[in-house]
N, C-alpha and C positions, 0 to 999 in steps of 0.2 A: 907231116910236121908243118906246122904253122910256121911264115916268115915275120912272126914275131916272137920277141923271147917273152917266156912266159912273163906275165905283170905285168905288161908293157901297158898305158892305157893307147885303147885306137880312139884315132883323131874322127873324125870327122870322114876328111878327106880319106884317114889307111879303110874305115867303113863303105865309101864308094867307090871304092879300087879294087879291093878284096873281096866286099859282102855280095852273097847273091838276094837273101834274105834275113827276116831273124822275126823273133817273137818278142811282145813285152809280156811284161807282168800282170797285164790283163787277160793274159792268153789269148791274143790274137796276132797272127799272123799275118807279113807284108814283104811284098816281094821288094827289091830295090831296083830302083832303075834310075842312073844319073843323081841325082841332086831328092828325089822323090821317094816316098815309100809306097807302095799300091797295095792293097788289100784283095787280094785274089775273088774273092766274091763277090764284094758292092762294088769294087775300084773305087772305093775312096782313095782320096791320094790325098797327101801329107808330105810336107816337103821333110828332107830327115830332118834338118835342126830343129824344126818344133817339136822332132817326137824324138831325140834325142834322150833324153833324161828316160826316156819308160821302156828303151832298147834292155832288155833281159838277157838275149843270145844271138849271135849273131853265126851263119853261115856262110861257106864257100861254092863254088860251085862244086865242089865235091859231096858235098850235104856235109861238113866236117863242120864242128863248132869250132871259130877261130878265136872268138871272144864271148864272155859272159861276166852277169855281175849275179851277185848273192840277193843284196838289198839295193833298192831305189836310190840309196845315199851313196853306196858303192862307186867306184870308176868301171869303165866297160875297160876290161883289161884282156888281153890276151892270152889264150891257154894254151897247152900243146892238141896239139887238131884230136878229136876224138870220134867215131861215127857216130852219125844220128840214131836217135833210138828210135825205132819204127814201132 
């Protein structure tokens, strides 16, 4: 279970605490570290608030989704934790 209730939206900050990773809507993936997002392949880095808005899913170090949105307009809200689908 997620220690948020479901709907909740995550901040910022609950994203750097909780997240280990997450995906956007562009389907690409980025690891979290601190204040930063890294791209596992090129290491681009992106601080999150820039790439805030295009966060689609986010994970724990469980690989559990803690938060996700539907649409781009959406809030990143939190869900009850689910496993990754591999």
């Amino acid at each position: 279970m997620s220690k948020y209730k479901m709907g909740d939206e995550l901040s910022l900050d609950d994203i750097m605490e909780s997240g280990k990773d997450f995906s956007t809507f562009e389907l690409k993936g980025y690891k979290i570290e601190g204040n930063t997002a890294i791209h596992p392949e090129t290491q681009e880095a992106i601080l999150l608030q820039d790439i805030l808005d295009k966060i689609r899913n986010v994970r724990n170090e469980q690989e559990k989704i803690i938060a996700k949105r539907k649409n781009p307009s959406d809030p990143l809200s939190a869900v009850l934790a689910i496993n990754k689908k591999r």
